[in-house]
C-alpha positions as CSV (number, residue, x, y, z in Angstrom):
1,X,43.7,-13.2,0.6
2,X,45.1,-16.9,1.5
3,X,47.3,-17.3,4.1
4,X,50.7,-19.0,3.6
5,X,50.4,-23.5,3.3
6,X,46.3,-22.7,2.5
7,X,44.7,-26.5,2.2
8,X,41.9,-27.5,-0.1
9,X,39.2,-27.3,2.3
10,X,40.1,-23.4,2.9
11,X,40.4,-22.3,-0.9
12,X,37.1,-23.8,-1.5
13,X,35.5,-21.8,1.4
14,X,37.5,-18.9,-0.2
15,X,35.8,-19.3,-3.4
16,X,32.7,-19.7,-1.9
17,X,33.2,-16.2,-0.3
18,X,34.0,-14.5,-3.7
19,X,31.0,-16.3,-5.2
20,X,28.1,-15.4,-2.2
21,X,25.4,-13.6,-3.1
22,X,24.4,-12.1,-0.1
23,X,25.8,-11.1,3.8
24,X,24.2,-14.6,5.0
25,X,26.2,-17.0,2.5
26,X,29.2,-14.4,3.1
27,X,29.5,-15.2,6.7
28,X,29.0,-18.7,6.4
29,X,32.1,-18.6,4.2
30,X,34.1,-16.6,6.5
31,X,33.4,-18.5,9.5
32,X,34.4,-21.7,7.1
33,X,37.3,-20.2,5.8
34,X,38.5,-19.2,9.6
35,X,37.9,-23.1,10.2
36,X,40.0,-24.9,8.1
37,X,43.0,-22.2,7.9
38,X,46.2,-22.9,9.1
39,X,46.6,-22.0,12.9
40,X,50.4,-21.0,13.4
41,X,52.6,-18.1,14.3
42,X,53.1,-16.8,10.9
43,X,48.9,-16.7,10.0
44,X,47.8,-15.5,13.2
45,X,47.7,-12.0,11.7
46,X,45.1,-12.9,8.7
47,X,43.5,-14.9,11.6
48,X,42.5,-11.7,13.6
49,X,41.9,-10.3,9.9
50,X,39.3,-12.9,9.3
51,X,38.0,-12.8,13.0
52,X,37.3,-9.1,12.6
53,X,35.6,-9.4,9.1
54,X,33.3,-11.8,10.6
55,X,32.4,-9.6,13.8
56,X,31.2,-6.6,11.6
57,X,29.5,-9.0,9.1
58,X,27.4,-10.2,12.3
59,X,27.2,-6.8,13.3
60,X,25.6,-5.8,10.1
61,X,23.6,-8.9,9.6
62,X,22.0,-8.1,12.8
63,X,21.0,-5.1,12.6
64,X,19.4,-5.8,8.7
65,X,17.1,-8.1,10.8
66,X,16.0,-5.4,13.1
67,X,15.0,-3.4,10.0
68,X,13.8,-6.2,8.7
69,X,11.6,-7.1,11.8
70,X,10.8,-3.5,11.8
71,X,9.5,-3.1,8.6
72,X,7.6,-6.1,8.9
73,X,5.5,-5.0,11.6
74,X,4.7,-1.8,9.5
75,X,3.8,-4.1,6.7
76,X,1.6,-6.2,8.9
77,X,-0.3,-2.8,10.5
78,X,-1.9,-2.1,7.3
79,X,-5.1,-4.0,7.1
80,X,-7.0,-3.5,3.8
81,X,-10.0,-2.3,3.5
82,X,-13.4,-2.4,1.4
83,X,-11.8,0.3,-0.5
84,X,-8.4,1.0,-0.6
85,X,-6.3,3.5,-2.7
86,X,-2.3,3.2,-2.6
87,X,-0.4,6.7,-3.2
88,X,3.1,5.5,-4.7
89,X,5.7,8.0,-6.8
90,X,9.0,9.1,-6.6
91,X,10.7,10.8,-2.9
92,X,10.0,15.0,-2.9
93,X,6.8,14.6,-5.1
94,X,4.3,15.8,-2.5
95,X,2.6,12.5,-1.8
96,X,3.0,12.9,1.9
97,X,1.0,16.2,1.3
98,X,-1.6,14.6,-0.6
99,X,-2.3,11.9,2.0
100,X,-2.9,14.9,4.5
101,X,-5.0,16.7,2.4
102,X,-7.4,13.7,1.5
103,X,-7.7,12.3,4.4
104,X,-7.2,12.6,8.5
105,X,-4.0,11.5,8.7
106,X,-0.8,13.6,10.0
107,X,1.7,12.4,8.0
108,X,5.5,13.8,8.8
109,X,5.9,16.2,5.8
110,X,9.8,17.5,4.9
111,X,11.5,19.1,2.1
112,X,14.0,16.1,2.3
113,X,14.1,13.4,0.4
114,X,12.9,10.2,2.3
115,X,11.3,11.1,4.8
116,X,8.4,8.4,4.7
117,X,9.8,6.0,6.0
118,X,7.0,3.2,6.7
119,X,2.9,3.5,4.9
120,X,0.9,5.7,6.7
121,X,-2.6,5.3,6.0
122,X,-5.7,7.4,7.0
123,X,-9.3,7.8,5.7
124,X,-10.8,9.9,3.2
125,X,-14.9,10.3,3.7
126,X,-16.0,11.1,0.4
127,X,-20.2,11.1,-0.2
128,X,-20.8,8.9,2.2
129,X,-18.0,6.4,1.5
130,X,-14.6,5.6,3.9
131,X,-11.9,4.8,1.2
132,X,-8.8,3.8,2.7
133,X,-5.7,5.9,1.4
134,X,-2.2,4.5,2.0
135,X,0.8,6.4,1.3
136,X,4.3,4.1,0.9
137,X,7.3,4.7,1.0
138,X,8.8,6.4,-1.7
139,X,10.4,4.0,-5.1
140,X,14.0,3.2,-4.2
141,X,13.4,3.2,-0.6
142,X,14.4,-0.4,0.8
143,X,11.0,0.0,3.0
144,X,9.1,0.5,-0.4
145,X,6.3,-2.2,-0.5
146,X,5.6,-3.8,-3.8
147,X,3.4,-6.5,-2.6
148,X,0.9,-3.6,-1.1
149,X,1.0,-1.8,-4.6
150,X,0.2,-5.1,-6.5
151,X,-2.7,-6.1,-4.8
152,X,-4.4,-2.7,-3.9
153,X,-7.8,-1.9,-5.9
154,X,-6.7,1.8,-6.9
155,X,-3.0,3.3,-7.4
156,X,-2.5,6.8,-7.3
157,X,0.9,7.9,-8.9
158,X,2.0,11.1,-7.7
159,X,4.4,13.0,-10.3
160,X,6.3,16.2,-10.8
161,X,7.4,15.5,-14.0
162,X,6.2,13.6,-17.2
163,X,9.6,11.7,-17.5
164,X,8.9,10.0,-14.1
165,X,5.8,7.5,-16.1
166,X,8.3,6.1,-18.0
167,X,10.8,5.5,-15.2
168,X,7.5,3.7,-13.4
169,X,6.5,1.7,-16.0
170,X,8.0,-1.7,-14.5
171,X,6.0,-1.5,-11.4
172,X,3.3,-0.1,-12.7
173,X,2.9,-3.2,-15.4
174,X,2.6,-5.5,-12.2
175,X,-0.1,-3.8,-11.2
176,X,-3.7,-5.0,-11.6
177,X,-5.3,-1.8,-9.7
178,X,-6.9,1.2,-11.8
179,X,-4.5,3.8,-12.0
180,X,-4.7,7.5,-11.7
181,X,-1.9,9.7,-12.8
182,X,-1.4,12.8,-9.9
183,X,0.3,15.7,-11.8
184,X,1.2,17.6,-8.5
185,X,2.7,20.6,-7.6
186,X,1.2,22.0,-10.6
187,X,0.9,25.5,-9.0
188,X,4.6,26.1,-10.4
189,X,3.1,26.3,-13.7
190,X,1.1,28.9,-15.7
191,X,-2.3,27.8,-17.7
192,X,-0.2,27.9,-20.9
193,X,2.0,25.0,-19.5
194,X,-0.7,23.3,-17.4
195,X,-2.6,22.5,-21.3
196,X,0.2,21.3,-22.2
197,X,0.7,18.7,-19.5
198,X,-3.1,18.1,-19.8
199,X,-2.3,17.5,-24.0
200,X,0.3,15.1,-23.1
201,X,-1.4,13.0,-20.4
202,X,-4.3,13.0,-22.7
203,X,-2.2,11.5,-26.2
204,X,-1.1,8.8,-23.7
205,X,-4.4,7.9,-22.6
206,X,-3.9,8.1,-18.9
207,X,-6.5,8.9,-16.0
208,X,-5.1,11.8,-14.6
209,X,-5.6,15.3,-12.4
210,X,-3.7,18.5,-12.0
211,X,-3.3,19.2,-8.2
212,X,-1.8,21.5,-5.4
213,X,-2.0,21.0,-2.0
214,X,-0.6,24.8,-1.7
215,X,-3.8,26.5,-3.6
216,X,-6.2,22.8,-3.3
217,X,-6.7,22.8,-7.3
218,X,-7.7,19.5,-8.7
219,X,-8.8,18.1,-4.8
220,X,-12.2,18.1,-5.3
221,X,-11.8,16.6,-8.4
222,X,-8.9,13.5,-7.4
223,X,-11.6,12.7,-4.8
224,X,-14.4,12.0,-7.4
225,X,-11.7,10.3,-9.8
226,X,-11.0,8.0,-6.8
227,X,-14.6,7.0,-5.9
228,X,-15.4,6.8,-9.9
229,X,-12.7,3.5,-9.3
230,X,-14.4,1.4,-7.1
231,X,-17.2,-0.8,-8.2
232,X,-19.5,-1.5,-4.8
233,X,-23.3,-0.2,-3.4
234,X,-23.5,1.8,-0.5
235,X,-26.0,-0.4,2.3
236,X,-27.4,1.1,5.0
237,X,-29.1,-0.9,8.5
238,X,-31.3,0.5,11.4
239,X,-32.7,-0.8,13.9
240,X,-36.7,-1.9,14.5
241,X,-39.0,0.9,15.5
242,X,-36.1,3.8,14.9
243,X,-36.7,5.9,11.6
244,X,-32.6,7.1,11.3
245,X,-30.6,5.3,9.2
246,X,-26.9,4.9,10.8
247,X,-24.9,7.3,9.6
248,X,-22.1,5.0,8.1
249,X,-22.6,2.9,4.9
250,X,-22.0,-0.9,4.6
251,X,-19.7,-1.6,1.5
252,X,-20.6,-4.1,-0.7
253,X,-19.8,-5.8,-4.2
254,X,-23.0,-5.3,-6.7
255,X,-25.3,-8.0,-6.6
256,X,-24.9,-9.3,-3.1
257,X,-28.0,-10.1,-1.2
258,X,-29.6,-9.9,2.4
259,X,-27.7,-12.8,3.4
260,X,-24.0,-11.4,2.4
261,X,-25.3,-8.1,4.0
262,X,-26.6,-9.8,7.0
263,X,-22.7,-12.0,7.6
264,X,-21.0,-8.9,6.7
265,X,-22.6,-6.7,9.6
266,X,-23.9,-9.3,12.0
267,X,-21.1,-12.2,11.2
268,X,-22.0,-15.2,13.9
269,X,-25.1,-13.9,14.5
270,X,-25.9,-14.0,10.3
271,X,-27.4,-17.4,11.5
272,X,-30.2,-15.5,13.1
273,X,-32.2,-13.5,10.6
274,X,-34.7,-15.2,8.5
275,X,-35.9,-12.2,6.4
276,X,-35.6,-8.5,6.0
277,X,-37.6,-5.0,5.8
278,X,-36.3,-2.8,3.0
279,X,-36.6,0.4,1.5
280,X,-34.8,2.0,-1.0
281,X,-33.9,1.7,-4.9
282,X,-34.6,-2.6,-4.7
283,X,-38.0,-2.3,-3.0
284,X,-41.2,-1.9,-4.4
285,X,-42.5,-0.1,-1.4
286,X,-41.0,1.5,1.8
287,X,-40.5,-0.9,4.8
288,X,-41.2,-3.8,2.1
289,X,-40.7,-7.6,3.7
290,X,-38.0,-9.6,1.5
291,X,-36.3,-13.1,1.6
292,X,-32.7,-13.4,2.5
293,X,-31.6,-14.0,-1.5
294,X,-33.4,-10.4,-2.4
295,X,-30.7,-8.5,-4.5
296,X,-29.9,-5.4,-2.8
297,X,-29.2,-1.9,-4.5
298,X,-26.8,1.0,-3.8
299,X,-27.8,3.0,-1.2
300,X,-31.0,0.6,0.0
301,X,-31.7,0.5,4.2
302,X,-32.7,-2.4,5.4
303,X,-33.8,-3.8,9.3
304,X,-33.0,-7.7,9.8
305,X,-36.0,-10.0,11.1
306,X,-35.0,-12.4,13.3
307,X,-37.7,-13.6,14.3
């Protein structure tokens, strides 16, 4: 690769080009090499040889940070929530399919390999709880988001076939979430076949469901598994002088009090409320009066005083 007359300061850019780990240090080398190379008649040739290397490099470098940039802002729209379940598995193994049919997202569903290209996320209401469900990208996409499946509460590892868990092991190990082991597509198989998968799953001690998003088997029964993860009280507010409860639950970790209830939905305004009324599992009576340190249950109502 070295021209004719080559001088120390080139060779040494030379081997740092052989010895660059990445396009960045690469270019840097080029452009160094294209420095300190001879400039005659005879090496104007590799000149325009190195000249041309270094356009496509930028080329290619440039258009890494778009992806880059792109997939950043992907990264950056997911927003976790009080509950949050990550779908992760291998490309073709129906995950896309199970986002849809948990939750109210309309994820782009094809029978090639790939095809989710960024996390979609949507929302699945299950006994009066919003559980946020985020599909990534499938494992050995470059858009695959390790950092989301480290730090979620619940993984759910969609599989076709029981080889895949040991292929996932190494990312599943870096995982602190509860996992729960999606056997889908399972309406290929007979009964016979489906006990033995059961069997197997069963001798390796995993959490795990049988589904089909064709005939719905094992839905109703991934939702429950889901919630069953999450440790958290269901807290409901209304307002003075109306009966209703809102329809929505506050989530919140057990043994939080009216205070953390009161900053959670009222934030700033937290400041304001002195005491509550309560009724529910934690009272003693309906509509009972309670300090701000009172220890709430799941699925209490309570009405701030602010006065």
């Amino acid at each position: 690769m070295s021209p004719l007359n080559a001088n120390y300061e080139y060779a040494n850019a030379e081997q740092k080009y052989f010895e660059a780990e990445d396009n960045k240090e690469k270019l840097e080398a080029l452009e160094e090499m294209l420095k300190t190379s001879p400039d005659h008649k005879s090496s104007q040739k590799f000149r325009g040889e190195l000249k041309l290397k270094i356009k496509k490099l930028k080329e290619k470098l440039s258009k890494e940070k778009v992806k880059a940039k792109a997939r950043g802002k992907s990264q950056q729209g997911i927003k976790k929530a009080d509950l949050q379940a990550v779908i992760i598995g291998f490309t073709n193994t129906g995950k896309s399919s199970i986002l849809k049919i948990l939750t109210n997202a309309e994820p782009k569903i094809a029978s090639y390999g790939f095809a989710t290209t960024h996390p979609e996320q949507g929302i699945l209401e299950y006994q009066e709880v919003p559980i946020q469900i985020v599909d990534l990208p499938p494992i050995g996409s470059p858009n695959f988001d390790k950092g989301i499946a480290n730090t979620t509460d619940t993984l759910l590892v969609v599989i076709e076939k029981l080889h895949e868990l040991e292929e996932l092991k190494p990312i599943l190990k870096k995982s602190k979430a509860k996992k729960i082991i999606v056997f889908n597509k399972c309406e290929k198989y007979d009964d016979k076949i489906k006990r033995k998968i059961s069997e197997t799953l069963k001798s390796k001690k995993q959490n795990f469901v049988l589904t089909s998003t064709t005939t719905g088997e094992g839905i109703e029964e991934l939702k429950n598994k889901i919630l069953k993860t999450f440790n958290f009280m269901r807290i409901y507010t209304k307002q003075p002088n109306k009966k209703e409860k809102e329809p929505e639950a506050m989530i919140l970790k057990p043994g939080k009090t009216i205070e953390d209830a009161a900053i959670k939905a009222l934030h700033s305004k937290s400041a304001q409320v002195k005491k509550a009324k309560i009724w529910g599992p934690s009272s003693k009576f309906g509509g009972q009066q309670v300090g701000l340190k009172h220890v709430l249950k799941d699925k209490d109502t309570i009405e701030f005083i602010t006065k």
